[in-house]
Structure formats: structure tokens, C-alpha cells
C-alpha positions in Angstrom: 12.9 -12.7 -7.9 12.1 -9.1 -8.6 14.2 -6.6 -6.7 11.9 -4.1 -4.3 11.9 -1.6 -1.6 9.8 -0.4 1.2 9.1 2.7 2.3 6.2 5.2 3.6 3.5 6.2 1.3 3.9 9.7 -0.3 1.1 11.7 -1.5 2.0 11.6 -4.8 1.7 7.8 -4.1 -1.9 7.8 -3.3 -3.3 7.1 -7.2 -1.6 4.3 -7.6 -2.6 3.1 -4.1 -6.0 3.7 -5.0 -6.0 1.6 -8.1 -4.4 -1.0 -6.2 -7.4 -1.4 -3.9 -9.6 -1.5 -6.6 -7.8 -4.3 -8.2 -7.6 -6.2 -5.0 -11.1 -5.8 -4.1 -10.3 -4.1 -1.3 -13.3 -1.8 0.6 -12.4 1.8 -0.4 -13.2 3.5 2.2 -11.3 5.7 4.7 -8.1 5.1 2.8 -5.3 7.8 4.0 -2.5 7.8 1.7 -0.1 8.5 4.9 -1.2 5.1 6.6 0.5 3.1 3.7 3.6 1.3 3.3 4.7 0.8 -0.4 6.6 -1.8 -2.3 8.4 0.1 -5.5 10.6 -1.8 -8.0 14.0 -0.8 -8.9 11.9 2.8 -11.1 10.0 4.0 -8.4 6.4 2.3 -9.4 4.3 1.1 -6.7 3.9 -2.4 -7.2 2.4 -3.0 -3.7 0.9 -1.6 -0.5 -0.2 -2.1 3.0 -2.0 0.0 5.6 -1.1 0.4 9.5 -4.4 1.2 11.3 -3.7 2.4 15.0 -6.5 0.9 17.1 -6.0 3.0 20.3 -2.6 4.2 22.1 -0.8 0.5 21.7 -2.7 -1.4 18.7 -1.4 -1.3 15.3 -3.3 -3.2 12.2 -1.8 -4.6 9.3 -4.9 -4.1 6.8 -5.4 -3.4 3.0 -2.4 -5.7 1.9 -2.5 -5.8 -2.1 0.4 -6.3 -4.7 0.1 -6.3 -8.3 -0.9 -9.7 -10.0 2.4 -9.3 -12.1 4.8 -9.4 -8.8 3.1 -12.0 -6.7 
């Protein structure tokens, strides 16, 4: 098993967030870069993501949930 961390999305991050989507097949739009969660191996690379949406005051979603074919 691959060792990885979470942690919030950095803007830096948002690139590789992107291309993620893309890969997943994800809808595109209204991404936010500081919504995201990111899985990084051991260098630092984003390897997976996932996107908290607040629906109102007490309504969190977990949405956009991708990780690279290679760590699955």
C-alpha cells in the first residue's frame, strides 16, 4: 500500500486538481481550489482530491472524489 497524507488544498494545488477532474470525468465547473482536500504521496504530488460543498449553515457535501488510476 502506497504511503499518503491528507491535507487542505493549497493554491498552488489547484493545477493538478484540475487535471484530476478532467481525468475523472468530473463536471468542471465552479471548482474552488480552497474547497478541496488532497491526497499527496510521501513528495508532495497530489495523487487525489475531494471537495466539501456547504449546502447552507449545517450541510456539508463530499463531491468531486477522484484519485489517480495509478494509486487506486
Amino acid at each position: 500500500m502506497t504511503n499518503f497524507s491528507l491535507r487542505p488544498a493549497r493554491e498552488t494545488d489547484f493545477p493538478s486538481i484540475r487535471e484530476l477532474i478532467h481525468e475523472g470525468q468530473i463536471n468542471p465547473m465552479g471548482l474552488d481550489w480552497r474547497r478541496f482536500v488532497v491526497a499527496v504521496d510521501p513528495h508532495g504530488e497530489v495523487i487525489g482530491c475531494g471537495q466539501i460543498r456547504p449546502h447552507g449553515k449545517e450541510i456539508l457535501e463530499l463531491a468531486s472524489l477522484v484519485v489517480h488510476p495509478g494509486y487506486r
